[in-house]
C-alpha positions as CSV (number, residue, x, y, z in Angstrom):
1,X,-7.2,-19.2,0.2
2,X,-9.5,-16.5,-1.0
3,X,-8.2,-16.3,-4.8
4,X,-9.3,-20.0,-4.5
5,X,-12.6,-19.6,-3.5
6,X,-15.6,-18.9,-5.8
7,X,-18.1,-18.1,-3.3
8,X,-16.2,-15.5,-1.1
9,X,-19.4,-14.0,0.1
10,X,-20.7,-17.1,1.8
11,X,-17.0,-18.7,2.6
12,X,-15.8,-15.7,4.0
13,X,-17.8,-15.5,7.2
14,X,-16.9,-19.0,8.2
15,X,-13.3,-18.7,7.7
16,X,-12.9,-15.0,9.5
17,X,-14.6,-16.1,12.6
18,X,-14.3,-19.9,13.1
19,X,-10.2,-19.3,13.9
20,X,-10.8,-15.9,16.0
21,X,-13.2,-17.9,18.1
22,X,-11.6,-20.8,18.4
23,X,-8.6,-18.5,19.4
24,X,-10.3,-16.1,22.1
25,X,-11.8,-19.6,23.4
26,X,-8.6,-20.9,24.1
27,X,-7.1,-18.2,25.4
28,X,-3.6,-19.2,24.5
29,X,-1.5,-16.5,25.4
30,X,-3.7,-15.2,28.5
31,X,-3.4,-19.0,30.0
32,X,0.4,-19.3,29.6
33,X,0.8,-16.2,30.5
34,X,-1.2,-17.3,33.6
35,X,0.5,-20.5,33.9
36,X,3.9,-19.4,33.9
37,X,3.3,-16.8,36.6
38,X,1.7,-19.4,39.0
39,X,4.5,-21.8,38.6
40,X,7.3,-19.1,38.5
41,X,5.9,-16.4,40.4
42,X,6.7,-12.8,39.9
43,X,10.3,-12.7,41.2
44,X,11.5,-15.7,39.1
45,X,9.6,-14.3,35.8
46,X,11.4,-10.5,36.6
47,X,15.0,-12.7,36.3
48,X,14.5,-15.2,34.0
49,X,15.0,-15.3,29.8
50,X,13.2,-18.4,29.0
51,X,10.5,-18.7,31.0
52,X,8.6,-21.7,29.3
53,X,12.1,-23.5,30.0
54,X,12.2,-22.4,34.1
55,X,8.3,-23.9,34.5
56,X,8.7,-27.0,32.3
57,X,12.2,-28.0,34.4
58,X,10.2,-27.6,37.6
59,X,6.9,-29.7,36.8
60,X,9.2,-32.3,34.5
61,X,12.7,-32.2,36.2
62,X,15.2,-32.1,33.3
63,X,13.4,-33.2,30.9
64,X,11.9,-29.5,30.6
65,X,14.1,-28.5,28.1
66,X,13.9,-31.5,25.6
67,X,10.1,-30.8,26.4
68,X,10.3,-27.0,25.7
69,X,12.3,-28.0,22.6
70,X,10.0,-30.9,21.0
71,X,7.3,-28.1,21.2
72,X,8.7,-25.5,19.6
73,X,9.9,-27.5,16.8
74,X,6.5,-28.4,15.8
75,X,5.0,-24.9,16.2
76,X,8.3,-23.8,14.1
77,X,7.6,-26.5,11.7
78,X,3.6,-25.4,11.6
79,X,4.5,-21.8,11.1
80,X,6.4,-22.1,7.9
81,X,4.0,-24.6,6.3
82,X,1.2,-22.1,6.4
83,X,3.7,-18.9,5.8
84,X,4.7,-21.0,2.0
85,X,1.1,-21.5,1.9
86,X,-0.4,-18.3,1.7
87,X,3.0,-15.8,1.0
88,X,3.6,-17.9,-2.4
89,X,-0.7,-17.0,-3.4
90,X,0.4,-13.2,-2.3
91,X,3.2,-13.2,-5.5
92,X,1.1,-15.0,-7.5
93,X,-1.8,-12.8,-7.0
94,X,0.5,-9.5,-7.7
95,X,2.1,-11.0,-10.4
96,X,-1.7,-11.9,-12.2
97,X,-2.3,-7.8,-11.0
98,X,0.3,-6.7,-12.9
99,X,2.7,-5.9,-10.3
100,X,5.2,-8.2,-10.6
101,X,6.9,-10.2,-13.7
102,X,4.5,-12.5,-15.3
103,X,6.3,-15.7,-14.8
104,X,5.4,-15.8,-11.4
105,X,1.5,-16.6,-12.2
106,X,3.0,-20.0,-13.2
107,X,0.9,-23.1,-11.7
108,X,2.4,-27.1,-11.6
109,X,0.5,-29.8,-11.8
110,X,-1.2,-29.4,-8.2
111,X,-2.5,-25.9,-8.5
112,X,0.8,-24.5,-6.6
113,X,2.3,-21.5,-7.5
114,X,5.8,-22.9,-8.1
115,X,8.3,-20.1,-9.2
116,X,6.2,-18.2,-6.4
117,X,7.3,-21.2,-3.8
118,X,10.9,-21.2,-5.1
119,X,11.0,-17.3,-4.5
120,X,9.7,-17.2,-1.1
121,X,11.7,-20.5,-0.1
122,X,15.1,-18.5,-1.6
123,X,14.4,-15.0,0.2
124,X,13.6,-17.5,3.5
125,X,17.0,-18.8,2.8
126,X,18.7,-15.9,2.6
127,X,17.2,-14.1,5.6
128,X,18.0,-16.8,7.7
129,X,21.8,-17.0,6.8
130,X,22.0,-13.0,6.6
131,X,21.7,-12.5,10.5
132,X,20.6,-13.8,13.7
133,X,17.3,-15.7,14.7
134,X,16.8,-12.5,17.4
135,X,17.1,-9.9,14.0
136,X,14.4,-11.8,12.2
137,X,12.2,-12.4,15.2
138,X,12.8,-8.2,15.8
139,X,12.0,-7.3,12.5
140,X,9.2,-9.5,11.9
141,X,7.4,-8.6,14.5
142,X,6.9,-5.2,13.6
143,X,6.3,-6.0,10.4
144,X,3.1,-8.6,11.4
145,X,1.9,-5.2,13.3
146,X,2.3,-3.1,10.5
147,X,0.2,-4.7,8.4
148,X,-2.3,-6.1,10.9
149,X,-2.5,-2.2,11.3
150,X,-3.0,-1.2,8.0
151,X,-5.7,-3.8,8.0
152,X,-7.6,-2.2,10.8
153,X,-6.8,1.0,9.8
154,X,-8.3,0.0,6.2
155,X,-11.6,-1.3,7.4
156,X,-12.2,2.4,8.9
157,X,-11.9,4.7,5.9
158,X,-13.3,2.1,3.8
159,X,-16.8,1.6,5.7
160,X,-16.3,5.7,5.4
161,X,-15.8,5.9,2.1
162,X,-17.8,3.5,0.9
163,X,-20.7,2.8,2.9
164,X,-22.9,0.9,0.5
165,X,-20.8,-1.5,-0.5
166,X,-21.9,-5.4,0.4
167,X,-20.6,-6.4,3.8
168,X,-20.4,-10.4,3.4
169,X,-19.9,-10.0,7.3
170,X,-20.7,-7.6,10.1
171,X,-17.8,-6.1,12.6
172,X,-18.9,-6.3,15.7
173,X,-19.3,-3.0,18.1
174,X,-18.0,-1.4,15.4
175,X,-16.4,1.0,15.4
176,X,-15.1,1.2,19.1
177,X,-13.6,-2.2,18.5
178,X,-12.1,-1.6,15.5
179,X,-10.5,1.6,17.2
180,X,-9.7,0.0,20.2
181,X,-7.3,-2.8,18.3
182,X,-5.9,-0.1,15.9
183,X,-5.1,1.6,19.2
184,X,-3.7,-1.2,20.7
185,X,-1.7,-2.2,17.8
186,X,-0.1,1.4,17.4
187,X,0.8,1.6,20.9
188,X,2.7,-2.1,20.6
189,X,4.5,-1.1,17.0
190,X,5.4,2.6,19.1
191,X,6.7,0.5,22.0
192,X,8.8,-2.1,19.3
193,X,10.1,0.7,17.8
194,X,11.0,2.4,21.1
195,X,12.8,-0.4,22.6
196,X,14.4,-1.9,19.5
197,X,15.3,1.6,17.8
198,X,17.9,-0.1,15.3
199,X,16.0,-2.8,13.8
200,X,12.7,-0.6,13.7
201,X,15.0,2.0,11.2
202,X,15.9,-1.0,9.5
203,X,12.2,-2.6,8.6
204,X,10.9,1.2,8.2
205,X,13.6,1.6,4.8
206,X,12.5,-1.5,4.1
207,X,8.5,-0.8,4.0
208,X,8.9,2.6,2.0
209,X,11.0,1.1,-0.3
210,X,8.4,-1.5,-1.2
211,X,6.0,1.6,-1.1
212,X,8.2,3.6,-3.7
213,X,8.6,0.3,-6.0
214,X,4.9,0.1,-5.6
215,X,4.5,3.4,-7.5
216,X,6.7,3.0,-9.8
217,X,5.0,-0.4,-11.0
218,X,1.6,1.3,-10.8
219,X,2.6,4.2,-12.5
220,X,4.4,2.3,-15.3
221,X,1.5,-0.5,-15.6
222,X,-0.8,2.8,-16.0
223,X,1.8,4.0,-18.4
224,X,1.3,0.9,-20.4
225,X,-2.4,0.7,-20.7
226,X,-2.6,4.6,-21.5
């Protein structure tokens, strides 16, 4: 985590590029992608809901669903350990800002951000009981492009704005590439919101809400130190 480290110039590099490498390397989604349509084909792929299932059942018989199953366990299981390893630093971090109630800057024995765990593990909670797995997996995935967006989008005005800052790493081709994923990104959160209009409405309330708490906080911390 980068609140963690004390050489973020030098660290920062390494851990940017070592996971986008190893990534684009791997090709993950490109080879199953590829996978599935050589096993399938393009007539079984138009028909079917759970493709992964249709090709593990052919190459393993019926053991492809207890297959399909066991491996999406451990990727569930590996996706929530590192979201309530970084989310909890994210409260922790606004709350030391200012932003949020003090309380949450609290730190047990292991350096963990407890009341900030205990937060995110509630809200989790609470999600998960409020709807179905297909509303969660709908709404969070616009979200994750939202703010991947914003990310990409940021990196644009701020080698505008300011151009002299230190750059602890470079971007390469920029700025085509950078304008070629902010492009990409919009047209995926344009298509989300296109074919999933209900849910789309939904996380939009919810992102200007946070927006409009965000001012208020800001505009009473200013308040405060005024």
């Amino acid at each position: 985590m980068i609140v963690d480290n004390r050489r973020v110039a030098r660290l920062t590099n390494y851990q940017i590029w070592w996971p986008v490498l190893a990534r684009s390397w791997l090709g993950w989604g490109l080879s199953v992608n590829a996978a599935l349509f050589h096993v399938l084909h393009m007539d079984h792929l138009a028909g079917s809901q759970m493709p992964a299932v249709d090709a593990a059942m052919l190459l393993f018989g019926s053991y492809g669903k207890q297959i399909i199953l066991l491996i999406s366990i451990v990727a569930v299981i590996s996706s929530i350990n590192a979201a309530l390893m970084y989310i909890p630093r994210i409260l922790f971090s606004m709350s030391r800002d200012g932003l949020l109630p003090r309380s949450i800057t609290s730190v047990n024995r292991g350096g963990t951000p407890s009341l900030a765990l205990f937060l995110c593990a509630a809200v989790s909670i609470a999600l998960v009981l409020s709807g179905s797995f297909d509303m969660l997996i709908a709404i969070g995935s616009i979200l994750f492009v939202a703010v991947y967006l914003s990310g990409f989008a940021s990196l644009l005005i701020l080698r505008r704005n300011e151009p002299n800052l230190v750059r602890p790493y470079k971007a390469w081709w920029y700025p085509w590439s950078t304008v070629l994923v902010v492009l990409a990104s919009a047209a995926f959160l344009v298509g989300s919101v296109i074919d999933d209009l209900k849910h789309s409405l939904f996380t939009a309330i919810l992102i200007l809400l946070s927006y409009v708490a965000s001012i208020l906080i800001v505009r009473a911390k200013s308040r405060e130190q005024a």
